[in-house]
C-alpha positions in Angstrom: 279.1 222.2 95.1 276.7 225.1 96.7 276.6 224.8 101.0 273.1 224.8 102.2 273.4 226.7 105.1 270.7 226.6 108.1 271.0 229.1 110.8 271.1 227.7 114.4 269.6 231.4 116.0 266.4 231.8 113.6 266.2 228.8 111.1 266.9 230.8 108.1 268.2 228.5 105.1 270.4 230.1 102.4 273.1 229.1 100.0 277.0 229.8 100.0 279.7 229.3 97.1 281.7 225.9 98.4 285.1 228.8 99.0 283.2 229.9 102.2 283.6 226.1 103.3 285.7 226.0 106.8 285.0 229.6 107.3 282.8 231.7 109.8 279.9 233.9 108.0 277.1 235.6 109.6 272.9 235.1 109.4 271.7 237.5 106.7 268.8 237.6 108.6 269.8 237.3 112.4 273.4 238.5 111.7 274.3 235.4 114.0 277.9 234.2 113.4 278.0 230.5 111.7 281.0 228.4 111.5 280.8 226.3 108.4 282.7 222.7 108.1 285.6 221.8 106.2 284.9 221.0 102.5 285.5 216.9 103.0 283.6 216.9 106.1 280.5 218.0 104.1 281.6 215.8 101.2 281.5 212.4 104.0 278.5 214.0 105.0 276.6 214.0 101.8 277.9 210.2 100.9 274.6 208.0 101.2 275.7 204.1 101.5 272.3 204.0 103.4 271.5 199.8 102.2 274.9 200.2 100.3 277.0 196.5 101.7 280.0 198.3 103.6 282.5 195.8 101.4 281.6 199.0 99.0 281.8 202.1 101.3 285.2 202.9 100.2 287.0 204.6 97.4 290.8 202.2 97.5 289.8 198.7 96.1 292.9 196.5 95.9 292.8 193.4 93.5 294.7 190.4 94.1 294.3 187.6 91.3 295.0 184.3 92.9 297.0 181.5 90.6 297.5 178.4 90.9 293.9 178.1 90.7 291.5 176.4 87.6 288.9 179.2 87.8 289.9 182.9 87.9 289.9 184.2 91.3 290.4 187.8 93.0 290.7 188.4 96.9 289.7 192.3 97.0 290.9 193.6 100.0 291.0 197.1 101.5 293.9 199.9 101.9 295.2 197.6 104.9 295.2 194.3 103.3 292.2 192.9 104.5 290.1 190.7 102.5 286.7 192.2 101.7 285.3 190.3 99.1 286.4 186.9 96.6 285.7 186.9 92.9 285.3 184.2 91.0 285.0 183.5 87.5 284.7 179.3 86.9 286.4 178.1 84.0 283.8 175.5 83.1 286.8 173.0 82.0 284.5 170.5 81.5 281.8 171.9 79.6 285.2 173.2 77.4 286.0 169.4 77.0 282.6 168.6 75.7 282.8 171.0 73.3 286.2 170.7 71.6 285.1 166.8 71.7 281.9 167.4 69.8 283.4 170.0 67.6 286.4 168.2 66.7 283.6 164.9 66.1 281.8 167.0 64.0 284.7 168.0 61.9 285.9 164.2 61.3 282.7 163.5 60.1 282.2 166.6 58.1 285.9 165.9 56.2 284.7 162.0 55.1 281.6 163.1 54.2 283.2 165.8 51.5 285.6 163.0 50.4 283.0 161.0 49.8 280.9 163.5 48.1 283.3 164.7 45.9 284.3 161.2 45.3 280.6 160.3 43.9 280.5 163.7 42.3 283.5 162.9 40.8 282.4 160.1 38.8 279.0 160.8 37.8 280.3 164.8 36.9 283.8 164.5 36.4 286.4 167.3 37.8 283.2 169.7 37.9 281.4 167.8 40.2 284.1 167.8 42.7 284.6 171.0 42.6 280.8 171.5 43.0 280.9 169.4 46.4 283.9 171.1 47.4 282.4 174.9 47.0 279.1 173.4 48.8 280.6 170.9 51.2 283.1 172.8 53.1 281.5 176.0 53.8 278.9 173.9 55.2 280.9 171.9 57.2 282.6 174.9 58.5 279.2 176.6 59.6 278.0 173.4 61.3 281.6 173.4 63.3 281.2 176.9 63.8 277.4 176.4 65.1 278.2 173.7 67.0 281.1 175.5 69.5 279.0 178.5 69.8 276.5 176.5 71.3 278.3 174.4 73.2 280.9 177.3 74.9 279.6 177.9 78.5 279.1 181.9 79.0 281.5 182.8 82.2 279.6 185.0 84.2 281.7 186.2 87.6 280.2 186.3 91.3 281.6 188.4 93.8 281.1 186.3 97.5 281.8 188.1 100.6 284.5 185.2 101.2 286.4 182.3 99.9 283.3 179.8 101.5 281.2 181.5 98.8 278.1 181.3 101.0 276.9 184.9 100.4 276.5 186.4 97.3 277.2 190.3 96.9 277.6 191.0 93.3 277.6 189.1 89.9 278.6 190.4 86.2 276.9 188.0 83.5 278.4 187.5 80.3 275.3 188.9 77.5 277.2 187.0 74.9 279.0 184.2 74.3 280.6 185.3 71.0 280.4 189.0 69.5 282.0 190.1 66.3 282.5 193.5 67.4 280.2 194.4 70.8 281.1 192.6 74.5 278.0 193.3 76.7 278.6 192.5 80.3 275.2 193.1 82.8 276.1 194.3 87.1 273.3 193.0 89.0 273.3 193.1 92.9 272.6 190.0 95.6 268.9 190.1 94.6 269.1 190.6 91.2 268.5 193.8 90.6 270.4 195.3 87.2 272.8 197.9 88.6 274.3 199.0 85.6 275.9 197.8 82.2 279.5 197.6 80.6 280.6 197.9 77.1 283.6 196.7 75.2 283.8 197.6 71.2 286.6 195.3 70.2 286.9 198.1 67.6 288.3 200.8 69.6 290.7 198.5 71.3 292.5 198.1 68.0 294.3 201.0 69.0 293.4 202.0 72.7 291.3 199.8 75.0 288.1 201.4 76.1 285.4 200.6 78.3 281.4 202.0 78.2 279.4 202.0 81.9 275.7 202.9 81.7 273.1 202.5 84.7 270.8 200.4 84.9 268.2 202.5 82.6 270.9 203.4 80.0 272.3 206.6 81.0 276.1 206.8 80.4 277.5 206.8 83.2 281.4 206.8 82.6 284.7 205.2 80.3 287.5 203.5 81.1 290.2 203.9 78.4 294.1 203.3 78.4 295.9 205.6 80.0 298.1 206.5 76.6 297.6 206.4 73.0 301.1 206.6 72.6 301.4 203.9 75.4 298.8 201.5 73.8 300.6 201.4 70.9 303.8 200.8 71.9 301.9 197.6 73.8 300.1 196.2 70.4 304.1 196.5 69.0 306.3 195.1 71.4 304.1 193.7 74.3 304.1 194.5 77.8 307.7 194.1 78.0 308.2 192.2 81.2 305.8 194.9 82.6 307.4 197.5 81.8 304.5 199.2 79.6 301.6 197.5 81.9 298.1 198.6 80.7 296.4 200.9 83.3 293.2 202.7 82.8 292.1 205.8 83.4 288.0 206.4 84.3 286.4 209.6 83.3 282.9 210.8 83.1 281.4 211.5 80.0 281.9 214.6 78.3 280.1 217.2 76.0 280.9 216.1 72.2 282.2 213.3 72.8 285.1 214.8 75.3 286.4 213.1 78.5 284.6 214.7 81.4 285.3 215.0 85.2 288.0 212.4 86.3 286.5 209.5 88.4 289.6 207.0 89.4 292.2 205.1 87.6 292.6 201.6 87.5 296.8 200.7 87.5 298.6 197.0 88.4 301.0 197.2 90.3 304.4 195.7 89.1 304.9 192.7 90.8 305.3 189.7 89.1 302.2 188.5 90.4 299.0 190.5 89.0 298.0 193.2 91.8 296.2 196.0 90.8 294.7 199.3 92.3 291.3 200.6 91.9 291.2 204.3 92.9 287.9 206.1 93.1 289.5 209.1 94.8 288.3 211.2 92.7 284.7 211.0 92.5 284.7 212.8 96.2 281.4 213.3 96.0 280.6 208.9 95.4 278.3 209.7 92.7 279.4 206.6 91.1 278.5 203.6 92.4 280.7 202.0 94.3 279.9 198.4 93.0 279.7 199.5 89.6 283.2 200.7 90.3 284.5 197.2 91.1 282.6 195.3 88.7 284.4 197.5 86.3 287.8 196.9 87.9 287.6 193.1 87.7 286.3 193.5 84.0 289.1 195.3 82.9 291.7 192.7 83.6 289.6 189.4 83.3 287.5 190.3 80.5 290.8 191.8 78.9 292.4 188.7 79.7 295.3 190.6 80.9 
């Protein structure tokens, strides 16, 4: 990253290569000596949180899931334990009860009204007639049950609160779909609802290594989250976690030219404990060019939506 450089003797502005950082130089026009800053102090200084909630001016998020508990629930808390924000995803148990109730309804009804139909069939057609209601009747029935639970299963969208009172709202992810054959599509939007960003699961890469799309909030591609080892990920879809052992961790990268991980960003690694306790480490995005919030929405989605 170039220095911009302003004389304090004559207000001349130039550039320097980031080696000269911490080091004295002179004015190329004044020949006045300038003592340039350390590399991180001109990194802090570049870092603009200016409106940014300071829940998010930080690169150490840690994620505590809390059980015993009917809706998914996260204390984040910073490097010294302190809570900074709860997450809560509501299970929508009863909205779940509804559903099973009308879809298992639905299926009582649909199974006497085959019997019956291949029972009338039966005797006006013979054996062909049953088979005709069977080949019609139960891939109907199936659709209609299948319709039926789609519409009927609450989407579980997850709000970040700056407490456990969950009177302020900071952050919420909302769940684009409530069933996806191959795409998950998960949409960051802020306290005022304003679309941060967007994350992307293909259930078809996960097959062998999980892997996780972020774009902003007008499509650029902003980074991915895959598992930290092919080897690793297989060994997982084999044998399991293996008391947790072979844990799934993440590792965050820009993206690339052709298709190639780019610049490092953070990793995202639980802790082993038997409780689930992760770590998300943005470390290495010095420079905070990704945002912060995106950076925690991500976190959560990668063990909830994972359902790790």
């Amino acid at each position: 990253m170039p220095i911009d450089v302003a004389c304090p003797a004559c207000q001349a502005n130039f550039s320097l290569k980031d080696e000269f950082a911490g080091r004295k130089v002179r004015c190329s026009s004044c020949q006045a000596v300038i003592e340039l800053p350390e590399a991180d102090e001109m990194l802090e200084a570049s870092f603009d949180d200016t409106g940014l909630d300071p829940a998010f001016q930080r690169d150490k998020f840690l994620l505590h899931q809390k059980h015993l508990s009917i809706n998914t629930r996260y204390a984040v808390c910073d490097e010294e334990q302190a809570e900074i924000m709860h997450v809560v995803r509501p299970s929508h148990v009863m909205k779940h009860l509804v559903m099973i109730f009308s879809v298992v309804s639905i299926l009582i009804v649909s199974i006497i009204g085959i019997v019956v139909a291949v029972a009338a069939l039966n005797q006006l057609l013979g054996d062909t007639g049953a088979i005709i209601a069977c080949v019609v009747a139960i891939p109907l029935a199936l659709v209609a049950v299948f319709a039926v639970a789609i519409m009927l299963a609450p989407k579980r969208h997850i709000t970040f609160y700056r407490d456990e009172s969950a009177k302020e709202r900071l952050l919420e992810i909302l769940q684009e779909q409530k069933f996806t054959l191959r795409m998950a599509n998960y949409t960051v939007r802020d306290a005022n609802g304003e679309v941060l960003g967007r994350f992307r699961k293909d259930y078809l890469f996960n097959l062998i290594r999980k892997r996780w799309d972020g774009y902003d909030a007008n499509g650029q591609h902003l980074c991915i989250a895959r598992e930290d080892s092919v080897l690793l990920s297989l060994l997982r879809r084999v044998i399991g976690p293996l008391m947790g052992l072979l844990r799934t961790n993440f590792v965050i990268f820009q993206p690339g030219a052709d298709g190639r991980d780019g610049q490092l960003i953070g990793e995202f690694n639980r802790k082993f404990t038997l409780v689930d306790r992760y770590v998300l480490d943005l470390s290495a995005d010095r420079a905070r060019a990704f945002d912060r919030r995106l950076g925690i929405a991500l976190g959560v989605l990668l063990d909830t939506a994972e359902k790790r």
